[in-house]
Structures are given as C-alpha cells and as structure tokens.
C-alpha positions in Angstrom: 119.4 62.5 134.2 117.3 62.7 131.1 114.9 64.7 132.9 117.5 67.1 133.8 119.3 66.9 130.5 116.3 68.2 128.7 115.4 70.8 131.0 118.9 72.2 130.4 118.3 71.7 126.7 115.4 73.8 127.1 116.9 76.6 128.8 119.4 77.3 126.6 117.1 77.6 123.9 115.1 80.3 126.0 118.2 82.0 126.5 119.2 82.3 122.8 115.9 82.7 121.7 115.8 85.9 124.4 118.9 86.9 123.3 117.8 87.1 119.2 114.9 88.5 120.3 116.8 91.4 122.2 118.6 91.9 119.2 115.8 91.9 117.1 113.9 94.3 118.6 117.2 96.8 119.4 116.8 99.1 117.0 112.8 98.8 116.5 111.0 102.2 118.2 109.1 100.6 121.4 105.5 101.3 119.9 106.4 99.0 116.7 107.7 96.2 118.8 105.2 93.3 118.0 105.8 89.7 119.7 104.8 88.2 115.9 108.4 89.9 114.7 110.4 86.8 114.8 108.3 85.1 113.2 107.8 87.5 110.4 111.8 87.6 110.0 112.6 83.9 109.2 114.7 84.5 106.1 113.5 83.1 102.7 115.2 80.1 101.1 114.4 77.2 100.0 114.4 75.2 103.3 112.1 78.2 104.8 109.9 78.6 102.0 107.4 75.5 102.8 106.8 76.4 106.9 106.4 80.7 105.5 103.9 79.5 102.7 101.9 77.9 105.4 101.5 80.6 107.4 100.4 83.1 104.7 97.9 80.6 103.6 96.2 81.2 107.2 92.5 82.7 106.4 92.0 85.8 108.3 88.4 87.5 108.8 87.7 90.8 107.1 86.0 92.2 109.5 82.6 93.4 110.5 81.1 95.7 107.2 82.2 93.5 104.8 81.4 90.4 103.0 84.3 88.4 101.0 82.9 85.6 98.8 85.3 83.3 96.5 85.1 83.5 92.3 87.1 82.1 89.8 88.6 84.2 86.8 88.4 81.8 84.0 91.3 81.3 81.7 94.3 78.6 81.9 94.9 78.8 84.2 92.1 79.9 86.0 92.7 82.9 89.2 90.8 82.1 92.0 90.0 85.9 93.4 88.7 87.0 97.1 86.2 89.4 96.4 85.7 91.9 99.4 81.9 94.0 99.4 80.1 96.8 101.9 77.7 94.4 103.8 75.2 97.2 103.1 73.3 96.6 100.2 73.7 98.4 97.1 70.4 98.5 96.1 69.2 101.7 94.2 72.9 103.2 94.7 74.7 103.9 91.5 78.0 101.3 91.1 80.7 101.4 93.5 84.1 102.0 92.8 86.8 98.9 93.1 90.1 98.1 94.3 92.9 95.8 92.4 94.5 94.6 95.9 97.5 92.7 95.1 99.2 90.5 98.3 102.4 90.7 99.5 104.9 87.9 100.0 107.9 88.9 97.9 106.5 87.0 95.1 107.1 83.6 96.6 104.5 83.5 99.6 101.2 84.8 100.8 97.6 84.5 99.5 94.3 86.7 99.3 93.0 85.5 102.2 96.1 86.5 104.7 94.8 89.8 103.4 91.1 90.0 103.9 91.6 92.7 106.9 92.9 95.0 104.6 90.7 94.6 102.0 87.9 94.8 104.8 88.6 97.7 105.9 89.2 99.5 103.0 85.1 98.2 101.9 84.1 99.2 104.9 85.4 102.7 105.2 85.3 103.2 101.6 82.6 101.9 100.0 84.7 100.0 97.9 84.2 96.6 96.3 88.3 94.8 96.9 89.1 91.7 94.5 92.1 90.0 95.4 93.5 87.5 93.0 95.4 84.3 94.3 98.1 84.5 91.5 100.9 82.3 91.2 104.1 82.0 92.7 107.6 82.1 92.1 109.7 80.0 91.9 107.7 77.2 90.3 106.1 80.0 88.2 108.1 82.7 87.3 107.8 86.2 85.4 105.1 87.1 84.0 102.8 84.5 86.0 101.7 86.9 88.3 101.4 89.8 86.4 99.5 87.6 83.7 97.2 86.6 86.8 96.4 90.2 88.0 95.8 91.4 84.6 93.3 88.7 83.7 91.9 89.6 87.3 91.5 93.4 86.1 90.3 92.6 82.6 87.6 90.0 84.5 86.6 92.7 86.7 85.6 95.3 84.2 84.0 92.4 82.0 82.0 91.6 85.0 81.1 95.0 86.5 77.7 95.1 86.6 77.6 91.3 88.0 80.2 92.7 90.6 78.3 96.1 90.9 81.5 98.2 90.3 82.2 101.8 88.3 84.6 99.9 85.6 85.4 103.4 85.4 86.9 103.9 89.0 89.4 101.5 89.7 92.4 101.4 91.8 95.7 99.3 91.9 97.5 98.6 95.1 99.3 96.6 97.4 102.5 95.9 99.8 105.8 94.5 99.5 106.0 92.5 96.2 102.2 93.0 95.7 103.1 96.6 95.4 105.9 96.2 92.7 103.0 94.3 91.0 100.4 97.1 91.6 103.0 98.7 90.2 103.6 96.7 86.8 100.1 96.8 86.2 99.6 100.5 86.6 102.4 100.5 83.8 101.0 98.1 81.4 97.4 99.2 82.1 98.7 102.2 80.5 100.4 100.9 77.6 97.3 98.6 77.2 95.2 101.4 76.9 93.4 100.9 80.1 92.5 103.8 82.3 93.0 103.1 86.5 92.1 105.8 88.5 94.8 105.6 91.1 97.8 103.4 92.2 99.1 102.6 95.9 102.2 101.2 96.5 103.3 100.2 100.2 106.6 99.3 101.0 107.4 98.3 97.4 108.7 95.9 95.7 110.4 97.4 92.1 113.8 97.1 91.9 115.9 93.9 91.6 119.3 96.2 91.5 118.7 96.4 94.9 119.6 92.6 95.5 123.0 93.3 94.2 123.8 95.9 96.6 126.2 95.6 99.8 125.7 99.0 101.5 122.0 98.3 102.8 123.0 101.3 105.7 121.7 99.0 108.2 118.3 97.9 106.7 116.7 95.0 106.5 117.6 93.3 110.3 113.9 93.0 110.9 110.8 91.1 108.6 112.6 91.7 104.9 116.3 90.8 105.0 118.6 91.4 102.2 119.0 87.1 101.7 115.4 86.9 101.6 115.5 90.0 98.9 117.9 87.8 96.9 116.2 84.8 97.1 112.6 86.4 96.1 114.3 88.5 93.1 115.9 85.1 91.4 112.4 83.4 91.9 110.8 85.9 90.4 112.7 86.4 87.1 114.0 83.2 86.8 117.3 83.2 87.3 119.8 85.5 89.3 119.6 89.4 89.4 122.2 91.8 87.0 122.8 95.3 86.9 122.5 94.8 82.4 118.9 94.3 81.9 115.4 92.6 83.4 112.5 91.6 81.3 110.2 95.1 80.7 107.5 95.4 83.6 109.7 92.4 85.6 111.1 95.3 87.3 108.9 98.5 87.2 112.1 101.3 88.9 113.7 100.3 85.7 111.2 102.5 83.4 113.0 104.8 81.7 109.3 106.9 81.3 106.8 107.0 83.7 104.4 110.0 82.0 100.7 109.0 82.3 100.6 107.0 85.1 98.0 106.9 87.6 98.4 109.3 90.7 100.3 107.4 93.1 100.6 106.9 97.1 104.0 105.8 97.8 105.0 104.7 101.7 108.3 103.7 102.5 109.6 102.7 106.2 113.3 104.0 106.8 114.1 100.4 108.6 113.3 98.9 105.4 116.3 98.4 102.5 113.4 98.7 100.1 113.4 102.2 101.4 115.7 103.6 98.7 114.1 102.0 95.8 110.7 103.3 97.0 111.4 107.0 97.1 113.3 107.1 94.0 110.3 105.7 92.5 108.3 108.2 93.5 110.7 111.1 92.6 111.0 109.9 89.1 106.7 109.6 89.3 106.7 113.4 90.3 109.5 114.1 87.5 107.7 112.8 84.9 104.8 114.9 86.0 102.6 112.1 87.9 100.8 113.7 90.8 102.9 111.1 93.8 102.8 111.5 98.1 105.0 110.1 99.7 104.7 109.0 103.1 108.1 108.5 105.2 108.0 106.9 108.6 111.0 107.6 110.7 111.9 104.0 112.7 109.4 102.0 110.2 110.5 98.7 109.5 108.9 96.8 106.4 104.9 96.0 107.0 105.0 98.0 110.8 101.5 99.4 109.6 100.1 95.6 109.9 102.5 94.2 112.6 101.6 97.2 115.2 98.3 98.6 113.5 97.8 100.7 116.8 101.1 102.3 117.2 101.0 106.0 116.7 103.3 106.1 113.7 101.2 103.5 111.8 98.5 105.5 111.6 99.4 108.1 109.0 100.7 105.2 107.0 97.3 103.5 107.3 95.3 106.6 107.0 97.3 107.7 103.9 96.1 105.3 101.8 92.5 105.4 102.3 93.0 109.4 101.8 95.0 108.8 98.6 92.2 106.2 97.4 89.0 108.8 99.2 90.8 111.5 96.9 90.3 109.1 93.5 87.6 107.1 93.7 85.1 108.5 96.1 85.3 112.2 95.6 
C-alpha cells in the first residue's frame, strides 16, 4: 500500500508540474521555450532567496579564447572581481580596451562567475579585457553597497591599467537585469564624478522602482521576472518599501530628471518582460536629452531569452547588438 501510495503521490506531482509547465510556456514563442524556464521563474522572497542564491553561485566556464583569473579590489570591504582576458597574448599590442560587466540577479542574487560566458565571449570576439565585481547584496546590504562596489571596481581598474593591460581611456559599462540598472547608475555618477566611459549597455534593465507599484503589468512578467519578485528585489534594494514621492539619487537611475552627457547607450528590452516599459522610456529620454541610444525590441522576448535560448533566431540580434554597440566604441 505504501508502495502504491507513493507512486500515486508521484504522479500527481507530474501532472501538476506538466500542467504549470504548459502554462508557463503558453504564451513563450516555440524557439524561446527552454526546459531551465521553471526554474528561472521561482519567485523571489524570502523563503526562495537561499535555494536562487545557490544556483547563481554555480561557476560557469568562459569559454575557449579567454582566460578569467580572480583579484581582489582592496578597500573595506574589499570586491572580489572576475577578470575575463583574450588567451592571446598581448605582447607588443598597444592596451586593450575593457568592459565594466555588472551581474544580474535583481540586486539580491547572482555572482561574477554565473556570468563568465558572457564575459567570454565578449574577450573573445572583442578583444576586450571583462572585470566583473562580486558586489554585495541586498537585503543584508542595501543602497549604495553595490554601487559603492562597482565604482571602487572602476576606479581600481583605471589605477591598475597597465597591470591589467587596458586603454583606461576605453571603457565600457554594462549589464542585465539589475546589473543593468547598476551599469546604469554608474554611467550617471561616472559623469558627475568627472569620469569619462566610453559606452554604456543596458539589457533588460533594471531602473525604475515605480514600476513595483504598478497593477496594469498588460500581461508581463508570467515567465523568469515576476512582478512579486520585482517587489521583493526593489524593497531589498533601497531599504525599505518602494513610493511614487522620492528614492535616494542614483538608487533609481529612470528617475533622472537630466540625462545630457551620458555615454552612448544600447538599450534591449523583451516585450514579455514588465521591465519592458521602464526600459524604452529610458532610452527615449537618453535620445531626448541628446545621448546617441539603440534600442533593440524583441517581439515575444521574455526577460534574459538571449541567455535561456542563446540559439533561437530572435536572440541573435539581441546578442549581436551588443557586441556592435560595444565594436562601434571601443574597438573602432
């Protein structure tokens, strides 16, 4: 009887795990479908947030053409950084130009070494050198932590530039999800700081924590980034819960009033996504305020498709956009 009773147990929780899989997957285009969706759709919370900062703490190879060793970026605290380098050697070759990549995980989860086959690929078909801090994570360290951490990891890079053999002259911000809503804070206070990056990339982004307060998501958000999990990363991150009134300044970079001077930007934004809105009224006000700004705009994109089906045909313009946008910048 137990035998039986378990076997029953364990059919039923095929059958419903089918069944939210079915729904899942209903509104995802066939070619983004990826068997790794369900798990990349557990809602944040606090019960979640343990078993999700596991998994992003997974180290992932970067690839063959590129060489990732581990440095420390002293200060208190310290940053542990991934750095990410051409396997070719440099030798005789003037320095190479570098790229700020900064992790996603909605400012709660993730790590630089989930990351390292982005960061791969962009030193292997760039030429660039990628550092990738480790910085820390809400909610145990709120506002500014993380932006403190990838500044000190910027100002340590251009300290160390010949050690690191990079242009301190040609270098890049980017990164997805919340890392891209910190790519964009530090394009933003770069500037006020007086510090010249060449160009910004901001995937899926990150930048407004207004959007946590709205209701009519049209839809969004039923796949990878829900609107509780939006919530959830938004009151890590500053602290305490969202409001329309105010946020602290660069907590919340759509809620510049003047973006003039900023870096030329890449912008993508997946139509499945409820950081969709948020994302291309970013960009507008960029190209208002006379920043040169692409956007890319995948129909049936749900939030990190590129990375989740890296092969399907609407990932690739998403993919290739940004090593265009950072060719264009740094290489050229």
């Amino acid at each position: 009887m137990k035998k039986l009773a378990a076997l029953a147990g364990l059919a039923a929780v095929i059958v419903v795990a089918r069944r939210y899989l079915q729904k899942l997957l209903a509104d995802v285009p066939e070619e983004l479908r990826s068997p790794l969706l369900p798990i990349f759709s557990v809602p944040f919370n606090r019960w979640t947030l343990p078993f999700i900062r596991a998994m992003y703490r997974i180290s992932l190879p970067s690839g063959p053409g590129a060489t990732t060793t581990e440095h420390l970026v002293p200060g208190a605290p310290a940053v542990r950084v991934l750095v990410s380098t051409p396997s070719e050697p440099s030798d005789g070759r003037p320095p190479r130009p570098a790229v700020l990549w900064i992790h996603s995980g909605g400012m709660c989860v993730g790590s630089p070494q989930f990351e390292t086959p982005i960061a791969g690929r962009f030193a292997r078909k760039l030429g660039v050198v990628v550092v990738s801090p480790d910085y820390r994570r809400a909610p145990e360290n709120p506002f500014p932590a993380a932006l403190d951490d990838c500044m000190a990891t910027l100002t340590w890079m251009r300290a160390r530039a010949d050690e690191l053999g990079i242009d301190p002259d040609r270098i890049a911000v980017g990164g997805p999800s919340g890392g891209g809503g910190l790519a964009a804070a530090v394009a933003q206070r770069s500037f006020d700081e007086g510090i010249n990056l060449r160009a910004q990339v901001l995937a899926y982004p990150m930048l407004d924590d207004r959007t946590a307060l709205r209701e009519d998501l049209n839809g969004r958000g039923r796949v990878v980034w829900s609107g509780s999990s939006n919530v959830f990363g938004w009151t890590a991150y500053l602290g305490r819960a969202p409001r329309m009134s105010d946020a602290p300044e660069y907590a919340a970079p759509s809620r510049r009033t003047d973006l003039t001077g900023l870096p030329p930007a890449w912008v993508g934004v997946a139509d499945h996504d409820i950081l969709y809105d948020e994302g291309v009224a970013y960009a507008q006000k960029l190209r208002a305020d006379g920043v040169a700004c692409e956007i890319v705009d995948i129909a049936g994109m749900y939030h990190g498709a590129d990375e989740l089906a890296p092969k399907a045909n609407s990932s690739q313009p998403f993919r290739d956009g940004i090593l265009n946008h950072l060719r264009t910048y740094l290489t050229n």
